[in-house]
BAKEDO-585731 format. One record per residue: residue number from 1; residue in three letters; x negated, y negated, z negated of N, C-alpha, C, CB in turn. Coordinates in steps of 0.02 Angstrom, whole numbers, padded with zeros to 5 digits, m for minus. Atoms other than C-alpha are relative to their C-alpha. Glycine has a CB too. Layout:
% residues N
REC   num   residu      n.u      n.v      n.w     ca.u     ca.v     ca.w      c.u      c.v      c.w     cb.u     cb.v     cb.w
REC   NUM      ALA        X        Y        Z        X        Y        Z        X        Y        Z        X        Y        Z
...
END
This chain:
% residues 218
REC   num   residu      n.u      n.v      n.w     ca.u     ca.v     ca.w      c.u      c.v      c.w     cb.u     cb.v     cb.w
REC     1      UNK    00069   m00023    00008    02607    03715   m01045   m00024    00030    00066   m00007    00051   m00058
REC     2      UNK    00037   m00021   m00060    02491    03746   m00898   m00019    00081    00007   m00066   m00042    00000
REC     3      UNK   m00004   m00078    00016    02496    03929   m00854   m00078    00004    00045    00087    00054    00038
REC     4      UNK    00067   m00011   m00058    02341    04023   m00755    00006   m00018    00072   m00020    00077    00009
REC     5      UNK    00008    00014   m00067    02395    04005   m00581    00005   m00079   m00013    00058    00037    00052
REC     6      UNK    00015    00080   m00009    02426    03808   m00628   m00082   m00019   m00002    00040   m00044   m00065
REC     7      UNK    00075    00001    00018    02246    03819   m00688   m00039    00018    00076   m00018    00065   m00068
REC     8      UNK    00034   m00013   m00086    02180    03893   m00512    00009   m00043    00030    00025    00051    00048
REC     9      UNK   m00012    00057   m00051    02282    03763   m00424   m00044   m00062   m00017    00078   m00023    00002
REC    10      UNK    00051    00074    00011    02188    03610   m00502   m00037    00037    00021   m00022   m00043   m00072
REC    11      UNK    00095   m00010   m00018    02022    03716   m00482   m00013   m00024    00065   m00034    00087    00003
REC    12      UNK    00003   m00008   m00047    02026    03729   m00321    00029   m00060    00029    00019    00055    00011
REC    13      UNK   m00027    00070   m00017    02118    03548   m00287   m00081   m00048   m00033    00095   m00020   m00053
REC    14      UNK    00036    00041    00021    01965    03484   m00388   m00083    00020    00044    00008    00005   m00083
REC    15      UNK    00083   m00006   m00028    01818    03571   m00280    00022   m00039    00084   m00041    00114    00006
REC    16      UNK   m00028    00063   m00072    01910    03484   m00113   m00006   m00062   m00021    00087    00000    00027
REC    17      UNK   m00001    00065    00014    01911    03330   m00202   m00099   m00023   m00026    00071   m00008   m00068
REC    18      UNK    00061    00036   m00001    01730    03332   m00246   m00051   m00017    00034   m00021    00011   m00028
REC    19      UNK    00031    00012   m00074    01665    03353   m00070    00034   m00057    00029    00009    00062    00051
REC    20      UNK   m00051    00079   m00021    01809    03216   m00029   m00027   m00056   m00041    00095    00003   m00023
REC    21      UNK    00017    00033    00020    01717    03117   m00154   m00069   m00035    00016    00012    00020   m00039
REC    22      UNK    00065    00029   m00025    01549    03120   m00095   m00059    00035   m00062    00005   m00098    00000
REC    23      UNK    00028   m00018    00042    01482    03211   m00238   m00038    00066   m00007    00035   m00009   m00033
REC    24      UNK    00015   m00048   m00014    01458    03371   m00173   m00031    00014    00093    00059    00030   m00028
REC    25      UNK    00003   m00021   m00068    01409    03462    00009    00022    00061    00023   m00056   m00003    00019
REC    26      UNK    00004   m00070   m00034    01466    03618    00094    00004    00055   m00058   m00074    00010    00046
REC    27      UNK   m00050   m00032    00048    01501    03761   m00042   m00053   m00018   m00068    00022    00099    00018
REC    28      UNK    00057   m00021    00058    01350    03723   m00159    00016   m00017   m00066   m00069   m00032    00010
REC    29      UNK   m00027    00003    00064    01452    03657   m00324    00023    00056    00000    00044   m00050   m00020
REC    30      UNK   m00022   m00057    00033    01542    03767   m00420    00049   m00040   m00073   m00078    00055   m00023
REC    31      UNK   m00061   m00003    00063    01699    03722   m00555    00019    00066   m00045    00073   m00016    00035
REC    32      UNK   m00043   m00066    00049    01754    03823   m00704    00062   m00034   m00047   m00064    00044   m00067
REC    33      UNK   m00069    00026    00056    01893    03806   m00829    00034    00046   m00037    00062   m00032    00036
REC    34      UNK    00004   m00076    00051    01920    03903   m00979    00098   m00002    00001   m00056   m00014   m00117
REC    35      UNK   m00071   m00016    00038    02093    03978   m01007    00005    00064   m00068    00054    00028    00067
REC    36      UNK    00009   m00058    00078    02132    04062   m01186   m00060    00030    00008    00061    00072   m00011
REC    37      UNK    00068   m00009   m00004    01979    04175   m01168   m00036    00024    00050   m00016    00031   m00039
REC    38      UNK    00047   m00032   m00053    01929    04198   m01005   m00027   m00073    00060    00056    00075    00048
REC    39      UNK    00038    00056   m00033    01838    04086   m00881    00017   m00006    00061   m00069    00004    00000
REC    40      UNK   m00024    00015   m00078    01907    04023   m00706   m00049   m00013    00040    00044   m00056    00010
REC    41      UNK    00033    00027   m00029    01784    03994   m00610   m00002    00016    00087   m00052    00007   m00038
REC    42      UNK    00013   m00001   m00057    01773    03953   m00434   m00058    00071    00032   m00023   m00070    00005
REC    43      UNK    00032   m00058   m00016    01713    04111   m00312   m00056   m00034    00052    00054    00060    00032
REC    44      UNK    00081    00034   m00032    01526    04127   m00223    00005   m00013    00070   m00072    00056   m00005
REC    45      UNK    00009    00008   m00074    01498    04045   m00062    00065   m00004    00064   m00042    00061    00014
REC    46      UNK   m00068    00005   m00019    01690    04016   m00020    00016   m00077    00018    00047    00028   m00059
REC    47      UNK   m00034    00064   m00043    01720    03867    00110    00078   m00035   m00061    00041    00045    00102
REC    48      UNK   m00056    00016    00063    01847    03756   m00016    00051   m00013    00038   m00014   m00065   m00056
REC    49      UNK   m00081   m00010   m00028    01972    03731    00126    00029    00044    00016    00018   m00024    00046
REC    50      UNK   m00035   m00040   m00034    01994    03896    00158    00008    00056   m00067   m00037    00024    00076
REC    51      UNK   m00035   m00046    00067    02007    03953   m00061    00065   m00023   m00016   m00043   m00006   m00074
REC    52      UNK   m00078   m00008    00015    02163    03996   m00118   m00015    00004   m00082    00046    00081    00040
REC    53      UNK   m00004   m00015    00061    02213    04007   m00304   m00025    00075   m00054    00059   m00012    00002
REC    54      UNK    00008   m00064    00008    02203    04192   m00283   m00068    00029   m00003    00033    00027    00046
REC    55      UNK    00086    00005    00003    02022    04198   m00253   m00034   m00038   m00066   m00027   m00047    00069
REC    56      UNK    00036    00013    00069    01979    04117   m00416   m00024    00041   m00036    00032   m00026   m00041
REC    57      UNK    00038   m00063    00047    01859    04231   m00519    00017   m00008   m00078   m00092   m00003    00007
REC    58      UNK   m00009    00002    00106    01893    04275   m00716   m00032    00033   m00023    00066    00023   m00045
REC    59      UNK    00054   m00011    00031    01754    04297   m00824    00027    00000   m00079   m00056   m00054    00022
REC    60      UNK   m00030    00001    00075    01793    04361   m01011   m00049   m00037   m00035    00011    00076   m00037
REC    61      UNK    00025    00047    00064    01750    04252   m01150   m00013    00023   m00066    00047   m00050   m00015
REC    62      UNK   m00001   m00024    00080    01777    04353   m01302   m00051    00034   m00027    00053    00042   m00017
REC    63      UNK    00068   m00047   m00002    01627    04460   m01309   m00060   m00021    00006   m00002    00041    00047
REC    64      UNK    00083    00029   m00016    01448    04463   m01267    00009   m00023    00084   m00076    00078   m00010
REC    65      UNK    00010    00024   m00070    01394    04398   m01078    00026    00071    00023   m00084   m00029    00026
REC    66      UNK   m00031   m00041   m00022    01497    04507   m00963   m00052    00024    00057    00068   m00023    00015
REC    67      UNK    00056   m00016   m00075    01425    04615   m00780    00056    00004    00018   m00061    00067    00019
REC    68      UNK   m00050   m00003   m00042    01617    04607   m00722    00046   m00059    00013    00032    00048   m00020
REC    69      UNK   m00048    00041   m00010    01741    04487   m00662    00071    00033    00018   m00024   m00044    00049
REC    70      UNK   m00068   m00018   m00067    01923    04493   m00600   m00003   m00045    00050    00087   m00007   m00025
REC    71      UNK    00003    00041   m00076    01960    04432   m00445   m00034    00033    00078   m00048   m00068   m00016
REC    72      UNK    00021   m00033   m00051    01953    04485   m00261   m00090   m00005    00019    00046   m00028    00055
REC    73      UNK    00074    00012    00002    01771    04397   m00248   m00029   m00009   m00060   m00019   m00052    00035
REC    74      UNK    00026   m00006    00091    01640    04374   m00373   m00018   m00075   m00012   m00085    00058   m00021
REC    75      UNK   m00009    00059    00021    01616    04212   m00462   m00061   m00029    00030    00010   m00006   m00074
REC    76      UNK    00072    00048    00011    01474    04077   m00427   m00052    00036   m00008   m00004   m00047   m00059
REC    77      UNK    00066   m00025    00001    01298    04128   m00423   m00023   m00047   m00088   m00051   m00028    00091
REC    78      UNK    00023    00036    00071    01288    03994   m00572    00045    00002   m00082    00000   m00082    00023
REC    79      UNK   m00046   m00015    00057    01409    04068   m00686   m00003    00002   m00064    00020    00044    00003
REC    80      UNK    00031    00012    00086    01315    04084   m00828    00003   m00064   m00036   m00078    00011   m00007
REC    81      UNK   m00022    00067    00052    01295    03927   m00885    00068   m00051   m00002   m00054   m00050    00010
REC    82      UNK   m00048   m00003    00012    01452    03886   m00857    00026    00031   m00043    00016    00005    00033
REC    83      UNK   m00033   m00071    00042    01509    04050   m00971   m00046   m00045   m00060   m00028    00111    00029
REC    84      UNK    00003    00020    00050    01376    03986   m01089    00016   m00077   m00060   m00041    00020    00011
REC    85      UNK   m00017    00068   m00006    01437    03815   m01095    00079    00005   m00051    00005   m00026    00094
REC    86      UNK   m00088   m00022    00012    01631    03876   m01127   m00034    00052   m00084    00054    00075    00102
REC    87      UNK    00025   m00041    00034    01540    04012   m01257   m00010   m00028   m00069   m00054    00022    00032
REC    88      UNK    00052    00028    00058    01431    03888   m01361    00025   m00060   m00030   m00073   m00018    00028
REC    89      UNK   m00013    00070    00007    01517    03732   m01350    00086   m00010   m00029   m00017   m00037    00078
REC    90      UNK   m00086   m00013    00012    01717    03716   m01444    00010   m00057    00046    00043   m00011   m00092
REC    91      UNK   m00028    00052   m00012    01718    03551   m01357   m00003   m00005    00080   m00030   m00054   m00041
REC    92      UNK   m00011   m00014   m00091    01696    03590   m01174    00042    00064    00025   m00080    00015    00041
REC    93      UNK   m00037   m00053   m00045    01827    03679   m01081   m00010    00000    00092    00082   m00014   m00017
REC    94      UNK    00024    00014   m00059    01763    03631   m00912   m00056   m00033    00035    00033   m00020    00015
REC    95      UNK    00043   m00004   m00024    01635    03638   m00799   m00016   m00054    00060    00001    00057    00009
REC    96      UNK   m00007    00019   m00055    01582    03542   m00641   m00075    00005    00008    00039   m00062    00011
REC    97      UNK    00085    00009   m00024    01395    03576   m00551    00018   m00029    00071   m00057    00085    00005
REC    98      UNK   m00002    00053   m00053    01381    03476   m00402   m00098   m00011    00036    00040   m00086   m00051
REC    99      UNK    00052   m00002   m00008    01234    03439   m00300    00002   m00098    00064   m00021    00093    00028
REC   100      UNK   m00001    00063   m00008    01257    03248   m00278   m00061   m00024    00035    00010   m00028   m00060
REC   101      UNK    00058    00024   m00024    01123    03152   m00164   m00040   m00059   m00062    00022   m00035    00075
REC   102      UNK    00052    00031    00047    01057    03019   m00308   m00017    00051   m00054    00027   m00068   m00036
REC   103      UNK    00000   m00049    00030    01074    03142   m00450   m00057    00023    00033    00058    00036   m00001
REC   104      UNK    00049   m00053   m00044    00989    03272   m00343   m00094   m00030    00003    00041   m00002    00099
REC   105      UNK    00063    00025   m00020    00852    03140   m00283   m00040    00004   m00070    00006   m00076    00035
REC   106      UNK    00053   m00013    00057    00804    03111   m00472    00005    00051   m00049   m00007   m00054   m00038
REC   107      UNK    00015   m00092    00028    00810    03285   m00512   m00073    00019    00041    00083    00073    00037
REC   108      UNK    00055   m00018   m00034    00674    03298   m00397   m00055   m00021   m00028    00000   m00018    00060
REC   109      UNK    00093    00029    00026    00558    03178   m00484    00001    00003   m00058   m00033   m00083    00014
REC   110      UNK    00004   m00033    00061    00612    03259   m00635    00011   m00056   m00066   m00074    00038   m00001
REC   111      UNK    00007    00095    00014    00662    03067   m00679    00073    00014   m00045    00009   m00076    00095
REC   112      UNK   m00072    00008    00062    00817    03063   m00864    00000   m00067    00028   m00009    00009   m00107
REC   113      UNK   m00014    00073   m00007    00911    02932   m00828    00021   m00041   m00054    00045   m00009    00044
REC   114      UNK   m00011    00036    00070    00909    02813   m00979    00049   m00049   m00008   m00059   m00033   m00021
REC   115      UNK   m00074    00050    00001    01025    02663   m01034   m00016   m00040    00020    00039   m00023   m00057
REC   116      UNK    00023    00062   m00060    00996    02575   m00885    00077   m00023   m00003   m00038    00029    00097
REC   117      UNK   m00054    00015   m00015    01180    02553   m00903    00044    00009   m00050    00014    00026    00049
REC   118      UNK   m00028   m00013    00083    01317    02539   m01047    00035    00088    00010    00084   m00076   m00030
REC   119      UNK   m00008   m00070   m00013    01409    02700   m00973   m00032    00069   m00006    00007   m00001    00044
REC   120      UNK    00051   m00065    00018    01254    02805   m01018    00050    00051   m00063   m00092   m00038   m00045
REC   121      UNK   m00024   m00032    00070    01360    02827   m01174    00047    00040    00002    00022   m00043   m00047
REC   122      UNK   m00037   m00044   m00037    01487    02919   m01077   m00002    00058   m00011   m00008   m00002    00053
REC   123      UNK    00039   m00052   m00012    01376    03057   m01080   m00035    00044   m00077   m00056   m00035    00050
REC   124      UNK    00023   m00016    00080    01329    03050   m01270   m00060   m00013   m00038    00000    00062   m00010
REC   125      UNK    00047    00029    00010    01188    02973   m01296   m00037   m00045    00047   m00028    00038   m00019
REC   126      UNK    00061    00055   m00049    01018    02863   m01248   m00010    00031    00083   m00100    00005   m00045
REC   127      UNK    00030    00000   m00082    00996    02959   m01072    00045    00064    00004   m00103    00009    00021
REC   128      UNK   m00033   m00058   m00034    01057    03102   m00965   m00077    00027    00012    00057   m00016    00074
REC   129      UNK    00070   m00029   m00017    00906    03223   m00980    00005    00052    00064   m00030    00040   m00070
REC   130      UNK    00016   m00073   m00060    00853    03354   m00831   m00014    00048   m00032   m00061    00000    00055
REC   131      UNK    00000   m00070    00016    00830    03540   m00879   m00061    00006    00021    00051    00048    00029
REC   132      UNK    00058   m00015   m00023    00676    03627   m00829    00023    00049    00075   m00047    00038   m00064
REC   133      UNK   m00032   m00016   m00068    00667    03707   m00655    00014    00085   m00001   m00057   m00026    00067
REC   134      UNK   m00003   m00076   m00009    00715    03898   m00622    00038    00022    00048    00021    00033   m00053
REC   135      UNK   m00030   m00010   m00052    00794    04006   m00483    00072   m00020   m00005   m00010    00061    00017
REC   136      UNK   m00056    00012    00013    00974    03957   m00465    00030    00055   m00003    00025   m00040    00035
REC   137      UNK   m00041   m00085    00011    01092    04092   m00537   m00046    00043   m00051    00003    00055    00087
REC   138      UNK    00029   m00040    00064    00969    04159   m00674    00013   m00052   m00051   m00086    00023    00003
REC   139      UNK    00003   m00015    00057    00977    04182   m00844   m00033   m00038   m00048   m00017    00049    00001
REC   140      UNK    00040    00071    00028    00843    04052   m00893    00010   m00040    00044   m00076   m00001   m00012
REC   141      UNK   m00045    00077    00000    00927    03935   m00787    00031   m00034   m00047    00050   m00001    00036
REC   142      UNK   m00067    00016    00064    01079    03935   m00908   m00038   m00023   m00047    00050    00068   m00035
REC   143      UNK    00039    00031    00060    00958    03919   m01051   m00027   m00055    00002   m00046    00031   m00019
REC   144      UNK    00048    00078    00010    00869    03782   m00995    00073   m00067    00004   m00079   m00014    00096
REC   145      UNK   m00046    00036   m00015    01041    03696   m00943    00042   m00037   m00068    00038    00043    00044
REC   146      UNK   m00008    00019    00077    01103    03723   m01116   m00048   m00037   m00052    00007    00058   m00029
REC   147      UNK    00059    00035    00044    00951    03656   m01208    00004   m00077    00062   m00102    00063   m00005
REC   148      UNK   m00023    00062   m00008    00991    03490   m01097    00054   m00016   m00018   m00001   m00017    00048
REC   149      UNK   m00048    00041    00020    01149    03474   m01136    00034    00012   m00082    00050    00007    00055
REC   150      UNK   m00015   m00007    00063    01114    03493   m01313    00030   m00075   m00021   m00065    00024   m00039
REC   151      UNK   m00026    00041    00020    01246    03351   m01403   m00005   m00053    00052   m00019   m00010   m00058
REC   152      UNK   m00009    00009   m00084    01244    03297   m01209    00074    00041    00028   m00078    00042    00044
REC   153      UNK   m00077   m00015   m00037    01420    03305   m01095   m00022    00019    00067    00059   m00072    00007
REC   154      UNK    00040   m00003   m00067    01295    03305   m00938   m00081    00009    00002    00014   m00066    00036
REC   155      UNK    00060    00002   m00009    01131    03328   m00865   m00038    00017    00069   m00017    00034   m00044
REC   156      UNK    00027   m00024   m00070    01026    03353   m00716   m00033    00049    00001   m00037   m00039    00033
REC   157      UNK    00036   m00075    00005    00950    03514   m00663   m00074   m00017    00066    00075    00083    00034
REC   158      UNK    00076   m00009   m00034    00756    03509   m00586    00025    00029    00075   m00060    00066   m00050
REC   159      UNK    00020   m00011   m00069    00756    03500   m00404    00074    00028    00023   m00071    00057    00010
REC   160      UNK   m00055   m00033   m00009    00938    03558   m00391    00048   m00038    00002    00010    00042   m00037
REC   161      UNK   m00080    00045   m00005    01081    03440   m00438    00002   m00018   m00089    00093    00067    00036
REC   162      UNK   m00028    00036    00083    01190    03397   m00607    00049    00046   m00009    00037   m00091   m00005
REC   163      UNK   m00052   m00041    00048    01308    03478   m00727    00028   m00049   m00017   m00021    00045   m00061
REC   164      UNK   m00037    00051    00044    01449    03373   m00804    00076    00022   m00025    00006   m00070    00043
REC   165      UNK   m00027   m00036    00061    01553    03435   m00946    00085   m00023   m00017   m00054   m00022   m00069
REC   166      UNK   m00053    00034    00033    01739    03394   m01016    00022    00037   m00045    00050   m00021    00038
REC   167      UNK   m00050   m00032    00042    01866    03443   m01138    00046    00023    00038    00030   m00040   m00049
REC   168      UNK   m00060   m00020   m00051    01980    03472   m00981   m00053   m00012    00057    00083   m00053    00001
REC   169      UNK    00048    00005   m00080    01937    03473   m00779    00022   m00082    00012    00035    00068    00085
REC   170      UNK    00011    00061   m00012    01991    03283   m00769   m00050   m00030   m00014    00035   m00028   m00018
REC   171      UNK    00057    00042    00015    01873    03239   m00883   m00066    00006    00012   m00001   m00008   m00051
REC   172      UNK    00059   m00028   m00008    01749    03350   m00843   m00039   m00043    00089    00022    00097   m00001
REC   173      UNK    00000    00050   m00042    01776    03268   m00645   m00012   m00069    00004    00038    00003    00016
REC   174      UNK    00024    00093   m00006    01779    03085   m00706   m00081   m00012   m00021    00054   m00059   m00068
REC   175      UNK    00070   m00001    00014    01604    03115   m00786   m00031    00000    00064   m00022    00056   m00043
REC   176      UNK    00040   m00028   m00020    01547    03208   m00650   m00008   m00062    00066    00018    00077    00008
REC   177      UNK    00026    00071   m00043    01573    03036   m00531   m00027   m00048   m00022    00044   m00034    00028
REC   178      UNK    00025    00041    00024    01525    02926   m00650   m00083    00016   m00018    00043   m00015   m00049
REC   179      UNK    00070   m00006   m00014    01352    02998   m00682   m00027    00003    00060   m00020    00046   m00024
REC   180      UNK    00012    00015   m00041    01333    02997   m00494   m00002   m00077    00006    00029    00033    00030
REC   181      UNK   m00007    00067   m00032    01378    02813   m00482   m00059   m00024   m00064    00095   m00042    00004
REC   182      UNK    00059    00033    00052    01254    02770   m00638   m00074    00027    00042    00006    00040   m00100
REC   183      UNK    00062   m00022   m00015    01124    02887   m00546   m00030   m00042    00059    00003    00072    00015
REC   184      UNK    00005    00072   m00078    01142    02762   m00381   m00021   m00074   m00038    00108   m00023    00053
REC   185      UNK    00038    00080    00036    01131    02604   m00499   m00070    00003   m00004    00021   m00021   m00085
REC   186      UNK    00077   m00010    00045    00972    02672   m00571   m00042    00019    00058   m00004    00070   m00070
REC   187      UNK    00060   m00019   m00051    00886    02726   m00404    00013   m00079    00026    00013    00079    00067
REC   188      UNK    00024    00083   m00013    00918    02545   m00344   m00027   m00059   m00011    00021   m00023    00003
REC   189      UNK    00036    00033    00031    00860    02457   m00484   m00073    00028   m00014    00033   m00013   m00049
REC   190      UNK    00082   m00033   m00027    00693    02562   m00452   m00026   m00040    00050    00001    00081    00037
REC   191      UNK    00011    00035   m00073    00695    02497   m00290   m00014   m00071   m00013    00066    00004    00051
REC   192      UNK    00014    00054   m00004    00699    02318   m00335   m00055   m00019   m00048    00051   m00031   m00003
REC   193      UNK    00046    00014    00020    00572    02327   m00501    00013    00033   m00043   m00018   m00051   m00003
REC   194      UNK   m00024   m00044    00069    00577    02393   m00689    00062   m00005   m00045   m00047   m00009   m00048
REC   195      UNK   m00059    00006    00018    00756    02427   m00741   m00015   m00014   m00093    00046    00071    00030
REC   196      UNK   m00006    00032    00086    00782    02334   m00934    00059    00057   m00012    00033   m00106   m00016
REC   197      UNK   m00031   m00054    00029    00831    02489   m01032    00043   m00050   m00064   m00064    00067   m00026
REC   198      UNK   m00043    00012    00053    00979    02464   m01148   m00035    00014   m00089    00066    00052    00021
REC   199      UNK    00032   m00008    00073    00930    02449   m01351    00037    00062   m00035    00009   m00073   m00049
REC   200      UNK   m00048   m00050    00035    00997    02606   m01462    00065   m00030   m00038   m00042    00040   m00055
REC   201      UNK   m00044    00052    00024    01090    02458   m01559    00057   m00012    00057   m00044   m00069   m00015
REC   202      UNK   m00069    00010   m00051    01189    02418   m01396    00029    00065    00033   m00019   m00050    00067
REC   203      UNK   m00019   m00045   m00003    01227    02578   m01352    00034    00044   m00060   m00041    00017    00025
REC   204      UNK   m00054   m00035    00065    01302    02622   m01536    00056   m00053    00024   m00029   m00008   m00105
REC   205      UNK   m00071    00038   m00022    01411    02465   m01478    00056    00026    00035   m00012   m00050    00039
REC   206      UNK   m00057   m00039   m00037    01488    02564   m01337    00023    00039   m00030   m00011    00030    00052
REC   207      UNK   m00040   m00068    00014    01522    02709   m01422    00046   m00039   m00034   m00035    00067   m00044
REC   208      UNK   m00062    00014    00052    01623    02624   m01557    00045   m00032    00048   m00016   m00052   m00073
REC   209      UNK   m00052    00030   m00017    01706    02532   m01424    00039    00044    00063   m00023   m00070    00016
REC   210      UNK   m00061   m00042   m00030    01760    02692   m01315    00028    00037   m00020   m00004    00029    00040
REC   211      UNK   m00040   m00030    00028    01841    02746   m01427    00071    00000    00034   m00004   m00022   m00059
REC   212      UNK   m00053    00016   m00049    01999    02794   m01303    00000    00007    00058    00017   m00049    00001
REC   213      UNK    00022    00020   m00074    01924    02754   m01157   m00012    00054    00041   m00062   m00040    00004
REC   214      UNK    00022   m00049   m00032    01912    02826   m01003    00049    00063   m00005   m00066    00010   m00024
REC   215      UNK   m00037   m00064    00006    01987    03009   m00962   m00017    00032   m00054   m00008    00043    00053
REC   216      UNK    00049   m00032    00050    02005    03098   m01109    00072    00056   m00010   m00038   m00059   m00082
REC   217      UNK   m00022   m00061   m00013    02075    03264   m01075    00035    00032   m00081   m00069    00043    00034
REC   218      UNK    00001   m00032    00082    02120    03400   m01224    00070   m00004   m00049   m00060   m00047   m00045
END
């Protein structure tokens, strides 16, 4: 069984890997990952080649919204919805925000990306909706984040980036590339004319048929 410091080591192996992916830039994501009841989450404004395990912030879970952490630094500026995410949800234990260039772009034009693609279903339904916009690191951020990813695994945040969800940090990671690589399909097929949205009928197809599929953490 994966103890806490194993838990730090992925974190922190998974925020190097999402700038190595292309999914991120410079410190502006942020990873969490619940253990028993407290919350891992990556610390604020900490270069990822130069965090250590030890620097991981812990945010309690058991209670109401906390004003303390452990840990030498303090967690993410976006912690909250992360916390409320881990809080509200039995089926997400992990986090990933990211500030991806397609994502990002149609976060800007405030543009859900629909079932331009069978993989939408990935995500849990007909589209990946956007949130409404607010300062990053408040309080009605989180709220609005949560009210997108109502019976949603992902979503985009207004003018900011994407959230993408798992039962574990693999899965929460394989989402969090794969809604990037659907968000690139879908800005290209813009580019060439009007993308042919998937039917609700073919999209119940996928689900019954990923059943399995894919990373599935937990």
């Amino acid at each position: 069984m994966a103890t806490e410091l194993d838990i730090k080591k992925d974190l922190v192996s998974a925020c190097i890997e999402m700038n190595a992916l292309g999914i991120n830039q410079g410190t502006s994501g942020n990873i969490s990952v619940q253990y028993e009841d407290r919350m891992l989450i990556s610390p604020s404004a900490t270069p990822y080649s130069k965090m250590t395990p030890e620097m991981v912030a812990s945010v309690d879970l058991s209670g109401e919204m906390p004003d303390t952490w452990d840990g030498p630094l303090k967690p993410s500026t976006e912690w909250r919805f992360h916390w409320y995410a881990m809080k509200q949800r039995d089926d997400l234990t992990a986090v990933v925000h990211a500030h991806p260039p397609y994502c990002t772009a149609l976060s800007i034009l405030r543009k859900p990306i629909p079932a331009c693609h069978y993989m939408i279903a990935a995500f849990g339904g007909m589209d990946v909706r956007v949130c409404d916009y607010h300062t990053f690191g408040s309080p009605e951020l989180a709220r609005y984040v949560m009210d997108a990813l109502e019976d949603r695994s992902a979503c985009l945040m207004a003018n900011h980036g994407m959230v993408a969800t798992g039962t574990g940090l693999e899965q929460a990671m394989w989402r969090a590339g794969e809604l990037e690589a659907i968000a690139r399909q879908y800005h290209l097929a813009l580019l060439i004319g009007e993308p042919h949205i998937l039917s609700e009928e073919e999209i119940d197809d996928t689900f019954r048929m990923f059943a399995g599929y894919g990373v599935q953490d937990g």
